[in-house]
C-alpha positions in Angstrom: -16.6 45.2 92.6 -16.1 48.5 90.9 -17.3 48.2 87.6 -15.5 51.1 86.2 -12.4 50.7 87.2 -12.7 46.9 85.6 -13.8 48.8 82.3 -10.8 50.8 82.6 -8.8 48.1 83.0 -10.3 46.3 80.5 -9.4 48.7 77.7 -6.2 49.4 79.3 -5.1 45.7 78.2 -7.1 46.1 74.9 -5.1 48.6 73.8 -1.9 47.3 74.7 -2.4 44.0 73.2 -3.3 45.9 69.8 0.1 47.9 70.4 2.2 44.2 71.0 0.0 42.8 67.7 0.6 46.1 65.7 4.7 45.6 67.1 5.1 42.4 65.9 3.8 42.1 62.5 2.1 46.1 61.4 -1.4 44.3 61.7 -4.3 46.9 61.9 -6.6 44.3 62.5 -7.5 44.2 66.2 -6.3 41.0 68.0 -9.7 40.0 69.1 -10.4 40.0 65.0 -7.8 38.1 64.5 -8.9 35.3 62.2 -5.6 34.2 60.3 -2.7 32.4 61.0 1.2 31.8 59.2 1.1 29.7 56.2 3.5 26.6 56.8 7.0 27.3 56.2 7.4 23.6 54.4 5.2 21.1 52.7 6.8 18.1 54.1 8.4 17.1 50.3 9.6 13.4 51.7 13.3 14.4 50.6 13.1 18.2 51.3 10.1 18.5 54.1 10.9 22.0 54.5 10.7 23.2 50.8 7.9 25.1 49.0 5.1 26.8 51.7 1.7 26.4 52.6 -1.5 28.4 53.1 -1.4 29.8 49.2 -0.7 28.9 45.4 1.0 30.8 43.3 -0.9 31.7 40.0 1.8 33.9 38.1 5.6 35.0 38.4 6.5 38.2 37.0 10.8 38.3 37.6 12.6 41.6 36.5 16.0 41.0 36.6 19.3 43.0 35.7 23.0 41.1 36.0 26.3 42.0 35.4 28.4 39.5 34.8 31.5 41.3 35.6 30.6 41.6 39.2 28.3 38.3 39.2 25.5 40.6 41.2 22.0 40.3 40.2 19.4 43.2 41.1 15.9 41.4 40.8 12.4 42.1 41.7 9.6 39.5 41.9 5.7 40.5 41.8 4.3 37.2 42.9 0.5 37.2 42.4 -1.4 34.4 44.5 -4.7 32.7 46.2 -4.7 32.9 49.7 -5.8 29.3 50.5 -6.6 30.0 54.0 -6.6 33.1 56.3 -3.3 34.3 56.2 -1.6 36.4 59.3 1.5 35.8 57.5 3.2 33.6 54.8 6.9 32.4 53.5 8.8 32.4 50.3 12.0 30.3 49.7 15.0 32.7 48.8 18.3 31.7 49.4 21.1 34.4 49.7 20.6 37.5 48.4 19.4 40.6 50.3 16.0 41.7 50.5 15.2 45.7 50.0 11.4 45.8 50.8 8.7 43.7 50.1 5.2 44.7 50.0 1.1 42.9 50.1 -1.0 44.7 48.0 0.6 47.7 47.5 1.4 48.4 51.6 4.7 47.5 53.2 5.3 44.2 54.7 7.7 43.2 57.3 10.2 40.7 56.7 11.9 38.2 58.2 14.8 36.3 57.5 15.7 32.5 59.3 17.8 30.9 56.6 16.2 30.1 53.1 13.0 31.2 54.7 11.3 34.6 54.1 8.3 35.7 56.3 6.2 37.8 55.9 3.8 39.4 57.4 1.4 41.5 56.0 -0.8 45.6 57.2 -3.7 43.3 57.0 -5.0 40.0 57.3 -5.2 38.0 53.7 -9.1 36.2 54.0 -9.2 32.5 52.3 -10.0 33.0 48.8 -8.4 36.5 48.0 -6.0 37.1 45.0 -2.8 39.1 46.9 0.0 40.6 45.1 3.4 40.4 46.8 6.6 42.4 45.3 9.9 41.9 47.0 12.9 44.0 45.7 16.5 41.9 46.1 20.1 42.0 45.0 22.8 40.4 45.7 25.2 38.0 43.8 23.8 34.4 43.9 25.6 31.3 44.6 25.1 27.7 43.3 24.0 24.8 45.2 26.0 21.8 45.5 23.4 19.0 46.2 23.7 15.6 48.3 24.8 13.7 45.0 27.8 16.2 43.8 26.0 18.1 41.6 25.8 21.9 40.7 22.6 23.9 40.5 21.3 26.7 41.1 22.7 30.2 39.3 26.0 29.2 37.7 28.2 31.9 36.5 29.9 31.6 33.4 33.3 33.6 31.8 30.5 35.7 29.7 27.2 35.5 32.1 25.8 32.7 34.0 23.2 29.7 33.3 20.0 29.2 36.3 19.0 25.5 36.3 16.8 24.5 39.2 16.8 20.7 39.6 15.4 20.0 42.4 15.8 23.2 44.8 18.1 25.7 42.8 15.7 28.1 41.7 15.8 29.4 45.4 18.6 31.2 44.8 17.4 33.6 42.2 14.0 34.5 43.1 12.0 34.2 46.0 8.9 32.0 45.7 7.2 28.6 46.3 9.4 26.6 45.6 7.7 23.1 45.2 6.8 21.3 42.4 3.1 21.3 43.5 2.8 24.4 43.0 3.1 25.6 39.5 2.4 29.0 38.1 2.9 31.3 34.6 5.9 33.3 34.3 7.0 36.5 32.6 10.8 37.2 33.2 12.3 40.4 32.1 16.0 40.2 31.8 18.7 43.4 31.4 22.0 42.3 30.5 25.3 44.3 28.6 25.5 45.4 25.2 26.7 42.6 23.6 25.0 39.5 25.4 22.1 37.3 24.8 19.6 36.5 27.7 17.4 33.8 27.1 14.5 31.9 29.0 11.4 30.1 28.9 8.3 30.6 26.8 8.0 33.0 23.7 10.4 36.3 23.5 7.5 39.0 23.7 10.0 42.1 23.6 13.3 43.3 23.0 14.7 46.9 23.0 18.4 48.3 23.6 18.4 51.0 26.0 20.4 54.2 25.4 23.6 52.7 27.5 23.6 50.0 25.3 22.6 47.2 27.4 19.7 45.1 26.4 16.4 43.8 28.1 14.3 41.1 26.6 11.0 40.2 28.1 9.8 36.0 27.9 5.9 34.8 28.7 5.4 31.1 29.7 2.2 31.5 30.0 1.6 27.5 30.8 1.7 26.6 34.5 5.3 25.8 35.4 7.3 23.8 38.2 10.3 26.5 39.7 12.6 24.2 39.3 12.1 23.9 35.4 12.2 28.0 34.9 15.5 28.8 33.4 18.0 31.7 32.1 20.8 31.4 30.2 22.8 34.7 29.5 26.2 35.2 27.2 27.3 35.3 23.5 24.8 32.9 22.2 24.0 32.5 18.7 20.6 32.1 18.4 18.2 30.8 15.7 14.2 30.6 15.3 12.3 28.0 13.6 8.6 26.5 13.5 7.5 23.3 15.0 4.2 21.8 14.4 2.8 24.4 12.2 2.6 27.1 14.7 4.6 26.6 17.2 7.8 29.0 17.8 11.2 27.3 18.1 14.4 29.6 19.3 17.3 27.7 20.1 20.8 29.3 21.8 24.4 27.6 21.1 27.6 29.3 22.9 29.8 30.1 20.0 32.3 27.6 20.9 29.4 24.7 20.3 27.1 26.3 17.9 29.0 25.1 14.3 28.6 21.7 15.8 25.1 21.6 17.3 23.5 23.2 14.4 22.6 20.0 12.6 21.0 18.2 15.6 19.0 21.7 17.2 17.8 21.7 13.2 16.0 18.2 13.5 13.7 19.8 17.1 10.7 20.0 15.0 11.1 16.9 13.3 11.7 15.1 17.2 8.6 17.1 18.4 6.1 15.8 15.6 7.0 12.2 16.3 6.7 12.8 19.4 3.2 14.0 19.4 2.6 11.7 17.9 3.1 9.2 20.2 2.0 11.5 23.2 -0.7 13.5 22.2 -0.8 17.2 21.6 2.5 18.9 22.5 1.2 20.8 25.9 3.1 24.5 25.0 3.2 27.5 23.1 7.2 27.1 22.2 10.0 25.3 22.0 13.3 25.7 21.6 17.0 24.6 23.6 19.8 25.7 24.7 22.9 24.6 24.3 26.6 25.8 26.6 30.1 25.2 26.8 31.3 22.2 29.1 32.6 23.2 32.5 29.4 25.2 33.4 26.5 22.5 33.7 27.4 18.8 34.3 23.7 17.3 32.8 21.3 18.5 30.9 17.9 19.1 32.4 14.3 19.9 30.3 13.9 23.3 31.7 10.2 23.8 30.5 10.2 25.1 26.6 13.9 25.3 26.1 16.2 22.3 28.0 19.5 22.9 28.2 22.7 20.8 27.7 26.4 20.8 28.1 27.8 20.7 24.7 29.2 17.1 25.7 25.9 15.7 26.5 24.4 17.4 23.4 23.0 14.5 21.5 19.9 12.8 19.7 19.1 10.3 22.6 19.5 13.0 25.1 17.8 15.0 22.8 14.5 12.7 22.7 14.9 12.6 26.4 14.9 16.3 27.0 12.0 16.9 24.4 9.9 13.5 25.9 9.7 15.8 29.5 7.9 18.5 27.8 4.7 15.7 28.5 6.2 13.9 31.3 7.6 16.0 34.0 6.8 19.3 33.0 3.2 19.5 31.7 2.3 16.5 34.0 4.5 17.3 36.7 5.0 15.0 39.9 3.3 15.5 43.2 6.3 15.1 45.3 10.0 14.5 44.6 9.3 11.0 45.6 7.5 10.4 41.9 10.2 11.5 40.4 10.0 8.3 38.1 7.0 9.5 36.4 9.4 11.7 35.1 12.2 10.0 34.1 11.0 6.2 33.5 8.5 8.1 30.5 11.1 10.1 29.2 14.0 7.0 29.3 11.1 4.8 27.9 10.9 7.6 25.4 14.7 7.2 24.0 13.9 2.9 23.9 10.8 4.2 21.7 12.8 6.1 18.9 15.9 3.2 19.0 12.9 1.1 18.1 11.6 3.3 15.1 14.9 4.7 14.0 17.3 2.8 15.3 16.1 -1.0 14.3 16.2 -2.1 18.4 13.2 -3.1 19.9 12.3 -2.0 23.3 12.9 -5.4 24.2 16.3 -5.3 23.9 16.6 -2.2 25.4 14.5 -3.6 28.3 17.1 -6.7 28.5 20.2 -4.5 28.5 18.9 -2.5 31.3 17.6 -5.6 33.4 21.2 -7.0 33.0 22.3 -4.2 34.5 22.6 -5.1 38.8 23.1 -1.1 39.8 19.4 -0.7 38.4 18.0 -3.4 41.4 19.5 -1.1 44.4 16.2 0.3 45.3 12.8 0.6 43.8 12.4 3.5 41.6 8.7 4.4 43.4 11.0 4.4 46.5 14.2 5.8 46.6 15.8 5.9 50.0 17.0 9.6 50.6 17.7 12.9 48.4 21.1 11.7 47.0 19.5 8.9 44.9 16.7 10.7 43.4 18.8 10.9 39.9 20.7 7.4 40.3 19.7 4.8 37.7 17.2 2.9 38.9 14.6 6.0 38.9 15.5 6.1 35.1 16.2 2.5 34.1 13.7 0.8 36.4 11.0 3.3 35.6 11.1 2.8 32.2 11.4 -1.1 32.4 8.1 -0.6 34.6 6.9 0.8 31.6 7.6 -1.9 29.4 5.9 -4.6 31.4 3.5 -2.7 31.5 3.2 -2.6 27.9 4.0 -6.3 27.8 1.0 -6.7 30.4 -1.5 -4.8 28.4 -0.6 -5.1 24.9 0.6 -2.3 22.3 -2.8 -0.7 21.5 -3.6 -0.5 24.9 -0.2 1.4 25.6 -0.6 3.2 23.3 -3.8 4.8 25.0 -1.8 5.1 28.3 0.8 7.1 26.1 -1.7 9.1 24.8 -3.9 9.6 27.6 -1.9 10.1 30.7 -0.6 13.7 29.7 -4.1 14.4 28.7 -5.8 13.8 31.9 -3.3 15.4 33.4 -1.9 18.0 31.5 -0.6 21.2 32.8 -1.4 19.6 36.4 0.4 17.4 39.4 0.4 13.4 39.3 1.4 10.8 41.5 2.6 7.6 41.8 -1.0 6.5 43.0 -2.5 8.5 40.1 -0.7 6.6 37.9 -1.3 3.4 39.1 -5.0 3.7 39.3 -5.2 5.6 35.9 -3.5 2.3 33.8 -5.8 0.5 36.1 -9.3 2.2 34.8 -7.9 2.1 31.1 -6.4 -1.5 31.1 -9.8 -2.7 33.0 -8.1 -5.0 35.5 -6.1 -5.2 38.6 -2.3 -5.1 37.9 -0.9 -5.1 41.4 1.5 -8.3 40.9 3.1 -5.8 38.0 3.7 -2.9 40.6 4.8 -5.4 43.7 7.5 -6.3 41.7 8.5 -3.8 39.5 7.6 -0.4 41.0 7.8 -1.3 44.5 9.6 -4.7 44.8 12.9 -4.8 46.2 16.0 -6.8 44.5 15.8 -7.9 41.2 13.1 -10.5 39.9 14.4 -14.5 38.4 13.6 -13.3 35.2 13.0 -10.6 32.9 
């Protein structure tokens, strides 16, 4: 054998491998270094396998965005600063529409590729497990709503003066690109350009506000608290706005459209009043503001408790939906669910949450709140631990059910007991993801017993029991 031409060869092949590596992704580490491979382009949600990403997690946001509502077109760029959590050849974002400019690791350019709602990229160099990375990806583009498997809107919803972002449960996607699970929560600074003239608003507390020589106005908002995508919010137009203080020190800006604000002022007025009884009953309010925002009907069909500052439809704009709203500043967004399947964690605290104030303010007990709800035979259609595909993740049974699994529970364990479920669910898990399982074996460990003949038949059983 002649050993020098099989060392000629040999690098022959060497180098054009490292040419077909460099090609396909602008890697300068040499293929026989090559350690890393592509983050997963879905965590396998049970209703939405292919949303959110693997191989990182997201530690902060920071969204620049200018729109024009004349035109509906949105220029945006997002520096997304993560932890690599394994070694990374390349990773995805979820982005929806839009067009991407340039995206970049670290300061070099990364390429990018497109395949639906899914944004590879791939970066110079390999990212090792356990490194901080900085991406920034420059998009425009005019953003279009989601119509989910239920009939409802999400998404970026224009408006005649601007446009409202709600992101319940995948509509975020489609105005910045990002991880966009609920596992994977992160702090947020969005800055936000808009004409002279207009109000943007969003979550956390206003840090900044200057009018630039054209007239048109950026204001900057820090959430500084992890936060689910999906409860990120902006809300731009002729609001009115209005600051208060909640709790002593907590900063409170509400936002009414002008057609709605004479008639929601009372009720916005009584937010700090809701958030003390509520804490309460919960423990510790888990943020650094608060606030709501309030539009016209025809925009948003239901509000949502977009973290900080939920947002209703003038029509649905009242106390009960207000305790509701305010109640998932604990249960949903400061102890947010694991999956979409435990969803109920969600809603069953923060329906239980409305029974709770009819029964201090209103004169009904729970009870009878419980017994109206039971009577009810489209709350027994499925279990609300289990409900069977996408479309019935918001149908009554996550909502009713959940919260009547709440009240046997209390039933089960007696009030003071309850009361340190209340208390200390949102502590243990404050700021952090739950599940159904957590749950369970959390009221297990406080109540000091086994309570699986509670769950059989009212988190998991199917059809409705004899009795209530």
């Amino acid at each position: 054998m002649n050993h020098s031409r099989t060392r000629a060869a040999a690098t022959a092949l060497a180098t054009a491998l490292t040419t077909l590596a460099l090609l396909a992704g602008g890697c300068t580490t040499a293929l026989s270094g090559v350690r890393g491979t592509p983050g997963a382009a879905g965590l396998r949600d049970p209703y939405f396998p292919k949303l959110g990403n693997g191989g990182y997690d997201v530690r902060h946001y920071a969204l620049t965005l200018a729109y024009d509502p004349r035109t509906g077109k949105l220029d945006g760029t997002a520096e997304i600063t993560a932890r690599a959590g394994q070694d990374l050849s390349a990773f995805n974002l979820d982005l929806a529409g839009l067009t991407v400019g340039r995206a970049s690791v670290d300061g070099e350019p990364a390429a990018v590729n497109r395949a639906g709602n899914e944004l590879t990229l791939r970066p110079r160099e390999e990212i090792r497990e356990g490194a901080e990375f900085r991406t920034t990806v420059t998009y425009e583009g005019v953003p279009e709503a989601v119509t989910d498997a239920d009939g409802t809107r999400e998404g970026w919803l224009r408006t005649d003066d601007g446009a409202v972002a709600v992101g319940q449960p995948v509509g975020s996607m489609t105005w910045f690109p990002g991880n966009h699970h609920p596992s994977d929560k992160a702090g947020y600074e969005i800055t936000l350009t808009v004409p002279a003239g207009l109000e943007a608003v969003s979550n956390g507390v206003r840090t900044a506000r200057r009018t630039a020589p054209d007239g048109r106005v950026t204001t900057v908002w820090k959430a500084p608290e992890p936060m689910a995508s999906y409860l990120a919010t902006v809300a731009i137009g002729r609001y009115r706005t209005d600051t208060a203080t909640a709790l002593g020190s907590v900063p409170v800006l509400t936002a009414a459209d002008p057609a709605v604000a004479a008639n929601s002022a009372a009720l916005l007025d009584e937010i700090p009043k809701i958030l003390d009884r509520q804490t309460r009953r919960f423990g510790p309010y888990p943020f650094t503001a608060a606030g709501a925002v309030v539009t016209e009907d025809g925009t948003l069909g239901y509000a949502l408790e977009t973290q900080t500052r939920p947002v209703f439809p003038a029509s649905s704009f009242d106390r009960t939906i207000l305790v509701h709203e305010l109640a998932h500043q604990w249960f949903g967004n400061s102890v947010t669910p694991a999956t979409w399947r435990d969803l109920w964690l969600n809603e069953g605290f923060a329906t239980y949450a409305e029974w709770l104030y009819a029964e201090e303010f209103g004169h009904v007990p729970a009870r009878t709140s419980f017994a109206r709800a039971f009577a009810k035979d489209i709350n027994w259609t499925f279990p609300p631990a289990d409900p069977p595909a996408a479309e019935n993740l918001f149908d009554p049974p996550v909502y009713q059910r959940g919260a009547m699994v709440l009240h046997k529970l209390r039933e089960t364990v007696g009030d003071e007991v309850f009361g340190e479920i209340l208390r200390g669910w949102p502590a243990k898990y404050r700021h952090a993801n739950a599940s159904t399982a957590d749950f369970t074996s959390y009221v297990e460990a406080v109540a000091g017993r086994d309570l699986d003949g509670l769950w059989d038949v009212w988190l998991y059983g199917d059809g409705k029991p004899d009795r209530p």
